[in-house]
N, C-alpha and C positions, 0 to 999 in steps of 0.2 A: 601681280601678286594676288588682287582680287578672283581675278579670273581662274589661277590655279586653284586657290580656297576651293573656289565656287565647282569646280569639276572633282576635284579630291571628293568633297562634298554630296556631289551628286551620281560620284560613282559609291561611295559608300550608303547612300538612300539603296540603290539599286542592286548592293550585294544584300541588303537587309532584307528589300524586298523580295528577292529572288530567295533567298534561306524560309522567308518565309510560306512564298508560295509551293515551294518543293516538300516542305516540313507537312504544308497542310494537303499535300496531294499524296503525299505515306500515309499522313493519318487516316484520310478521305480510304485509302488504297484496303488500308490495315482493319478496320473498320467493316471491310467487306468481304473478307478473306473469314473462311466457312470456322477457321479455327476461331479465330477472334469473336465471332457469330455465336457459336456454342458456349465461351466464355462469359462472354456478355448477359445471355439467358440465364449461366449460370447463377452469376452473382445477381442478379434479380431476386431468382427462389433463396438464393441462402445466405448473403448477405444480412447479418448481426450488428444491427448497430447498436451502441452501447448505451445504457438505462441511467438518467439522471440522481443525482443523490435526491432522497428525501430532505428539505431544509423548513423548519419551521423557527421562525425569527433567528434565534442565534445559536441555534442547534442543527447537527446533521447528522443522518443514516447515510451513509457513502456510498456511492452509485456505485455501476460497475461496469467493464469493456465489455464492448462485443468485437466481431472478427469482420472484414470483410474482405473480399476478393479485390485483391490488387492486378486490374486487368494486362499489366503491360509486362508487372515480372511473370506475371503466369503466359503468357501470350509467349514470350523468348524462351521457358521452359520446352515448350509445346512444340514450337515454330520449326525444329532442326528436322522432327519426325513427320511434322504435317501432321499432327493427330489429336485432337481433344483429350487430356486425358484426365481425367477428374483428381488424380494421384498428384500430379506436379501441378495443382491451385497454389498460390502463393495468396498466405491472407494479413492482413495488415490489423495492427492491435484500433480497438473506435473507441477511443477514451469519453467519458461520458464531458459536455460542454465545461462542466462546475465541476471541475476535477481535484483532489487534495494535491497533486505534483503544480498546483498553480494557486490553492489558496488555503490558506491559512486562519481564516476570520471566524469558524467556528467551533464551538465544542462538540466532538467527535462523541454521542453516545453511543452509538453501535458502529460493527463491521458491518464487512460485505452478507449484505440478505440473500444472496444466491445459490448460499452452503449451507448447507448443515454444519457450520463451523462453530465454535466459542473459543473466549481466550480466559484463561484465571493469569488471576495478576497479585501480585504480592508486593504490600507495601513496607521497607524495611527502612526502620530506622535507629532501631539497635542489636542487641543480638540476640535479644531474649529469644527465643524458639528457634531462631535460623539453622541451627545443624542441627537440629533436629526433623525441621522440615525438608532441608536439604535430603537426608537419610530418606526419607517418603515419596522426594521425588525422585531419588535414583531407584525406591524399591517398585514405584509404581510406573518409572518408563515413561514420563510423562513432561512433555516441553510445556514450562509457566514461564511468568515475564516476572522482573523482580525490579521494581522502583527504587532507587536507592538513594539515602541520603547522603549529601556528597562528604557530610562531614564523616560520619558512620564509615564512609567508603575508604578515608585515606587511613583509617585505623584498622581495615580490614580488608585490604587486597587481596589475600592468598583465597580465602571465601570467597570473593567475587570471583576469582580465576577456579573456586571449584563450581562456580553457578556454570560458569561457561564451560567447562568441562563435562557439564550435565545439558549440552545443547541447549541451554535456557538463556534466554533475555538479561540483558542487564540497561534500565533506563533510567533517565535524573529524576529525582523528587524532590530537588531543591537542596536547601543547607540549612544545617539548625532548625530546620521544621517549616522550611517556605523558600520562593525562588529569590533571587536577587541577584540583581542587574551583574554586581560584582563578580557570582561567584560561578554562574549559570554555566559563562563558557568552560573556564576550568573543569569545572566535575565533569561535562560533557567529553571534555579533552582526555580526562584519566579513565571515564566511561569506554571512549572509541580505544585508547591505546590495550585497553585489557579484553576486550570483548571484537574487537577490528570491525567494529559494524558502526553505523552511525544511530547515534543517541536523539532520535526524531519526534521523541513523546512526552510534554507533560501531562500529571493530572492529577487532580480537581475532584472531589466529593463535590464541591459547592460552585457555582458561576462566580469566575473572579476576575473583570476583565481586565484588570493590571496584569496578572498572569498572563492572560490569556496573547494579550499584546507584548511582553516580554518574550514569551515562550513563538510568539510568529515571529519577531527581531529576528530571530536565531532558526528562522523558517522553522520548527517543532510545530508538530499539533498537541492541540489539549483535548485530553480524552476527561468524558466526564463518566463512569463506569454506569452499563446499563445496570447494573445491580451492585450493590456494594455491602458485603458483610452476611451476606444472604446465609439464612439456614437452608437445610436441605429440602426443607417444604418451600418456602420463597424461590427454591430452583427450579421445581418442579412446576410451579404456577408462572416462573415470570422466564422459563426457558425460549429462546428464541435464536432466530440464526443471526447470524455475525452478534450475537451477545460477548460484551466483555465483562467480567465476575471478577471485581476486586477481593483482597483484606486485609487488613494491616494484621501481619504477621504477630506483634506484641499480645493480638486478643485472639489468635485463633488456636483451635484445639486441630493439631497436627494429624493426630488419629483420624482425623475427619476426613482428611483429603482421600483417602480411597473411597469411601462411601459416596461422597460429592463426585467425583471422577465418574464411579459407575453408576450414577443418576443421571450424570447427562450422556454418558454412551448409552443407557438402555433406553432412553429416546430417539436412538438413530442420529445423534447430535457425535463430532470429533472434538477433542479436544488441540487444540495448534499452538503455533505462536501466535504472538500478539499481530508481528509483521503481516502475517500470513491474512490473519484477519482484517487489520485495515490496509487491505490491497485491493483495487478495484479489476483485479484481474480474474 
């Protein structure tokens, strides 16, 4: 019985061995073959690897990907014609180390810095001004994020379904004027079922890490706005890319939104979504 083990055994060392030495004499083979050669050189020169986030104590600018040449799908693209062709490079996304798809622990004050991007974001927690603002952003064509309180929200669905109607955001701002344990999943739930996206954001004017640890429970980041409430002179001095521009909707003057809008377009600045902006892509 021993003796069979012990042959079973050491014929299976010997198919290991043998897969592996034929493995590494393709690789060895593959390696040297003129396609693979030219491939190799390539992703030397233009291989992107991707930029760390800026993190100072418990705050973060969110890094962002770079591309790189993935040598082996690009190599079977190639390999049928025998030809280098720079067209069929297959490149692979290089998520920076300290990536937000893996952490949670900070307040997000800015997007991605690689754009000329910003996001305006609206805090809503009753109705004062809202259709009327609504009105401004379908006259101005323009995707904002709308925070909403979950209480505000079960009282006013058919609004949220015209937020989403106008391409715009709909994210949690807690209940009753703050987040809680209770009610966080919920409003997120009625968030996703009206909007079909996932409800990934709190935020914060102020550091508040009970939030902030709530709001990662439920994997969310907490955005702390790079500007909040800003006039149109405070845009133009503290404009910057992946900037996020809060207001609580209750105190702003509606009429403004166009002027605000084309202050940050005549800086060669876009205005996007929120999403768009904290994406490291």
């Amino acid at each position: 019985m021993f003796k069979s083990a012990f042959k079973l055994a050491g014929l299976f060392l010997l198919l290991v061995l043998s897969f592996v030495y034929t493995n590494s004499v393709f690789n060895g083979a593959k390696k040297s073959d003129p396609v693979m050669k030219e491939i190799i050189n390539y992703k030397k020169e233009n291989d992107v690897l991707g930029v760390e986030p800026i993190i100072k104590n418990d705050e973060m600018v969110i890094g962002y990907s770079g591309l790189v040449v993935n040598e082996n799908e690009s190599y079977k693209n190639m390999k049928k014609e025998d030809v280098f062709d720079e067209s069929k490079i297959v490149y692979d996304k290089s998520l920076p180390k300290t990536t937000i798809s893996k952490t949670y622990d900070y307040y997000i004050n800015r997007g991605n810095p690689s754009k000329k991007e910003v996001a305006l974001v609206f805090k809503v927690s009753s109705s004062k001004g809202v259709d009327d603002l609504l009105k401004q952003v379908a006259k101005n064509n323009v995707n904002v994020a709308f925070f909403v309180d979950g209480a505000w929200l079960e009282q006013n669905v058919e609004t949220a379904f015209s937020m989403v109607n106008l391409s715009c955001e709909i994210y949690n701002l807690g209940y009753d004027g703050s987040y809680q344990k209770k009610s966080i999943s919920s409003t997120n739930n009625l968030i996703e079922s009206i909007s079909l996206k996932n409800s990934n954001f709190c935020i914060t004017n102020d550091k508040n890490d009970n939030v902030k640890e709530l709001c990662k429970s439920k994997k969310m980041h907490t955005i702390i706005p790079t500007l909040s409430d800003p006039s149109v002179l405070e845009i133009k001095k503290g404009l910057v890319k992946g900037a996020i521009i809060s207001y609580d909707v209750r105190d702003f003057n509606v009429n403004m939104l166009s002027l605000i809008i084309n202050t940050i377009t005549s800086k060669g600045y876009n205005v996007t979504s929120l999403q768009d902006v904290i994406n490291e892509g």
